[in-house]
N, C-alpha and C positions, 0 to 999 in steps of 0.2 A: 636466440637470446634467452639466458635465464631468468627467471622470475629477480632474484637479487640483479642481475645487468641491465634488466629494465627500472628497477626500482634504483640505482643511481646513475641511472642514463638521464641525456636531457632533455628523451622521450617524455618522461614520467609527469603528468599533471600534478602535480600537489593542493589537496586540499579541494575537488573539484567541487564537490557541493556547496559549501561555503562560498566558493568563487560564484558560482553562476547565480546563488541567491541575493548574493550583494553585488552580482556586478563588476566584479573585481577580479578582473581573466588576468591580468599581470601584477607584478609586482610583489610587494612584502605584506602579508595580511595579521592581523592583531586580533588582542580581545575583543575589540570593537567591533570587527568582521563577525566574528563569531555572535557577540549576541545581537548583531542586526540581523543575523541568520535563523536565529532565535525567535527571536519576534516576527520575521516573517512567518515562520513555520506556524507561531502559535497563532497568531491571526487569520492566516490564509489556508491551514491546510488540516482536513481530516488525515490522520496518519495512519497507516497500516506495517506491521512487520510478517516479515515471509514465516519467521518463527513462527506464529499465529495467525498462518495462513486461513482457518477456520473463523474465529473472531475477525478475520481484518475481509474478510468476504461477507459474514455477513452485518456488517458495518455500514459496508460498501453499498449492498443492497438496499439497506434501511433508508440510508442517507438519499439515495437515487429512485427511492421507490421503485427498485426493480422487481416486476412480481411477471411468472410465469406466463406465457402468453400463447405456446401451441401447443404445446404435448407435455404437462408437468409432469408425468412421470419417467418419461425420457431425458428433459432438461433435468432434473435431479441426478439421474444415474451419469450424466455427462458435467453435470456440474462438481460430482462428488470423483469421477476420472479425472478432472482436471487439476481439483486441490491434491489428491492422491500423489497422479506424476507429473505434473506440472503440463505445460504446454511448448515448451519447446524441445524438440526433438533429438535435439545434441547434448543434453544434459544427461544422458547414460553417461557420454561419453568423455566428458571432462574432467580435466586431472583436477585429483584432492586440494583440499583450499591447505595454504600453509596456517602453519597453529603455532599461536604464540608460543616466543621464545626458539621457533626454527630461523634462522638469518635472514630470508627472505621478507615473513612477516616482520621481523624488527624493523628492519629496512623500509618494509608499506607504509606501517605505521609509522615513523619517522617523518616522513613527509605527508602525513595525513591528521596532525593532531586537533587540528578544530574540526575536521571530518568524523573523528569517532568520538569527541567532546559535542557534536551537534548531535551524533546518532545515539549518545548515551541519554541526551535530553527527551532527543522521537521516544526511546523505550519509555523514559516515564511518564511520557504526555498521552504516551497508548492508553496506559494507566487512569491516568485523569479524563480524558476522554470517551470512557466506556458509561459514564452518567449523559453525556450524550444523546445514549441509544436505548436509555432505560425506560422508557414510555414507550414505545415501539416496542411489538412483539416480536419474540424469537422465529425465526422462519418466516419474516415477514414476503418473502417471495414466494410464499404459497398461500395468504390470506387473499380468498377471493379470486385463487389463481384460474386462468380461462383455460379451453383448449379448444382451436379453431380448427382442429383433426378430429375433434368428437361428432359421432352423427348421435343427435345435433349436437350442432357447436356450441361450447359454453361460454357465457357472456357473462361480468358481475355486473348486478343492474347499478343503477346509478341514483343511490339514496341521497338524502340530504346529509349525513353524515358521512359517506366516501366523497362527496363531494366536497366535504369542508377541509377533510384532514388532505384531501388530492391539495385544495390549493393553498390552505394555513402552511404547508410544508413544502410550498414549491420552493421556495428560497431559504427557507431556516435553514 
């Protein structure tokens, strides 16, 4: 099946993100859909785009306080392979994405208009949300970062101030 045979087949989910944030696997979806999809996103969720694989990793860290814990120099060269080629192994392999105004994409997009009306909002919430992360430093996963392969092993000691921001920030 072609890409256009699936996209008017009655395979085709339409609108899937929208659906599963509202709740609404069948039937006819509206404006309404859309900005309850809206407001959930902006309530509930740190956003990242693949575009800005760099930014939305370390976002992702800040937020999670992920900080290096056995070998920082190795987890960096692996972490920096990973945003590089990604992680899944079959994306040499896969055929080109169709680009607007080929029949195929018309077609996706057809049946996806509050899907790329909610992903047009995630781009400028990325936007909005980078004051987020503005008091937290750059590279926050190598502040303090340990490595329990070092003879000796390295430990951050536990001040009064890694103590505060460890738990003022467990839930922000």
């Amino acid at each position: 099946m072609s890409l256009s045979e699936y996209a008017t087949s009655r395979y085709i989910c339409n609108n899937w993100m929208v659906r599963k944030l509202t709740g609404n696997d069948e039937g006819k979806l509206t404006e309404k859909h859309l900005n309850i999809a809206i407001d959930i996103i902006n309530k509930y969720f740190i956003v990242g785009l693949l575009k800005e694989t760099i930014q939305t990793m370390e976002r992702i860290e800040k937020f999670f306080q992920w900080k290096f814990r056995v070998n920082p120099e190795n987890q960096e060269k692996c972490r920096e392979k990973l945003i590089k080629r990604g992680s899944n192994s079959n994306s040499r392999n896969k055929p080109e994405n169709p680009k607007p105004g080929d029949e195929s994409y018309n077609l996706i997009a057809a049946q996806n208009l509050f899907d790329i009306k909610l992903y047009e909002h995630i781009e400028k919430l990325f936007k909005e949300q980078e004051n987020f992360f503005s008091h937290i430093p750059d590279c926050y996963r190598k502040v303090d970062a340990t490595c329990s392969k070092c003879v000796p092993p390295t430990f951050p000691a536990l001040t009064k101030e890694n103590y505060v921001i460890r738990n003022n920030n467990k839930y922000n």
